[in-house]
C-alpha positions as CSV (number, residue, x, y, z in Angstrom):
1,X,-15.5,21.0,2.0
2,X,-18.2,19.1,1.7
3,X,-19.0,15.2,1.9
4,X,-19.2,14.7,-1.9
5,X,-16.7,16.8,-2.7
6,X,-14.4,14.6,-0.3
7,X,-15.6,11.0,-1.6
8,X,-15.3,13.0,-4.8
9,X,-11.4,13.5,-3.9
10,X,-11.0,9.9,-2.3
11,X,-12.5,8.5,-5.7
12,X,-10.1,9.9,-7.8
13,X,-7.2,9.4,-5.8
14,X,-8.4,6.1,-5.3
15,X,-8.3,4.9,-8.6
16,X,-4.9,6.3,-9.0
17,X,-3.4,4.7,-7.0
18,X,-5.2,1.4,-7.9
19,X,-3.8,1.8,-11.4
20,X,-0.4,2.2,-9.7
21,X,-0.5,-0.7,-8.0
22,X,-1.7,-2.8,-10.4
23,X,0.8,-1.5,-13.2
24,X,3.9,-2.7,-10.2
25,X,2.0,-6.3,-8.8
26,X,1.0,-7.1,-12.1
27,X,3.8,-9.6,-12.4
28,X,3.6,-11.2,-9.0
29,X,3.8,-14.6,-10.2
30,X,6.4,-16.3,-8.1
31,X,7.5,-13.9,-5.4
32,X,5.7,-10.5,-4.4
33,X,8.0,-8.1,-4.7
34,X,5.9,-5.7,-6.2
35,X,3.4,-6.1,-3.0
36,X,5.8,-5.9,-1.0
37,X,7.3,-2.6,-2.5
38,X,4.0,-0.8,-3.0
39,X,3.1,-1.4,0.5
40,X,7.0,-0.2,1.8
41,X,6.5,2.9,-0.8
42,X,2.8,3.7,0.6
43,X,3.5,3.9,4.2
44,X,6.9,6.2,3.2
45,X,4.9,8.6,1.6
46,X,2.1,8.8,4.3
47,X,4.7,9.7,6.5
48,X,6.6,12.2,4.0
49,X,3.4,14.1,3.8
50,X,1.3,13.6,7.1
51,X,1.0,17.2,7.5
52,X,-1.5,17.0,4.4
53,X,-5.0,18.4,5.1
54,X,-8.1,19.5,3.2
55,X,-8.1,18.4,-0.2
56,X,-4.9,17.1,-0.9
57,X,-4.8,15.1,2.0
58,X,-8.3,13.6,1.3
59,X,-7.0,12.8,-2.4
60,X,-3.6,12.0,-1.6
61,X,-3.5,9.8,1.6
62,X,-7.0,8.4,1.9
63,X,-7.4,8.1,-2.1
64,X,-3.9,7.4,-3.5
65,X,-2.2,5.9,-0.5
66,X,-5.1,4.3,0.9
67,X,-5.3,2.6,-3.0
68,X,-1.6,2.0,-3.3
69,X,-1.3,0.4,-0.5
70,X,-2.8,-3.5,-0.3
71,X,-2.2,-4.7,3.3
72,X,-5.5,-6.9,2.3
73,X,-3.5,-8.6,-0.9
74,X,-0.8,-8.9,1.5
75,X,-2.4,-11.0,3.3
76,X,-4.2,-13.3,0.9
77,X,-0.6,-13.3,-1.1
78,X,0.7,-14.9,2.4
79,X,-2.0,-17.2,2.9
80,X,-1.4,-18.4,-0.9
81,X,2.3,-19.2,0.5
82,X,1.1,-20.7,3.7
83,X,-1.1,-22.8,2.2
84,X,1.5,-24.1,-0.9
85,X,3.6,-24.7,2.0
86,X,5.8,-22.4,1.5
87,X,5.8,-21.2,5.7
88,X,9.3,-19.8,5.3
89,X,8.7,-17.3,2.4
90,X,5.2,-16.2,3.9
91,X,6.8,-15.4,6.8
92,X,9.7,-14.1,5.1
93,X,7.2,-11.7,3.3
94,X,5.3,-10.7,5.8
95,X,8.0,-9.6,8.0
96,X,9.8,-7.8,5.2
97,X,6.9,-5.8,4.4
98,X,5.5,-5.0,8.1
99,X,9.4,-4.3,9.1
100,X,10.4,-2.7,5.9
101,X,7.2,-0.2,5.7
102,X,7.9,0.8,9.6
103,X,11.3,1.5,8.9
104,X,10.9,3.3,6.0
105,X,7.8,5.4,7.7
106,X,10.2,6.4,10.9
107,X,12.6,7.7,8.8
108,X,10.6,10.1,7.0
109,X,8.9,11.4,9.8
């Protein structure tokens, strides 16, 4: 496979799972919960299929996953808390999603 055809393949699975993502955190207004599940459902399905290589693993887990998953957004979501002073729920958030994602990851493996 070659470079393009890989960026190519991280392109398209990229802006899937953007659109994903965006379609479920859309209405994070008052509490993520949509963040928070995208990130939990990413990291399950990287470990569901982490035996995927060549194409589908260059579309699927660096394009789709890589997309669907918002670790960054996390974090500015949390700061956004933090900084409303609301400690407890960024916290709260922040744990849920790093203990929540790890969970779900070791049980798929």
């Amino acid at each position: 496979m070659t470079v393009l055809t890989a960026a190519a393949l991280i392109l398209v699975g990229g802006f899937a799972g953007t659109l994903v993502r965006w379609f479920i955190t859309r209405s994070n207004e008052t509490f993520p919960w949509g963040l928070i599940a995208v990130n939990i459902a990413a990291s399950g399905l990287a470990a569901l299929f982490n035996d995927l290589d060549g194409a589908m693993g260059w579309l699927g887990a660096a394009g789709f996953l890589g997309a669907l998953s918002t670790w960054s957004s996390l974090a500015l979501a949390a700061h956004e808390l933090w900084r409303d002073d609301k400690r407890d729920v960024a916290i709260f958030v922040l744990v849920l999603t790093v203990f929540g994602s790890v969970v779900v990851a070791g049980l798929l493996l």
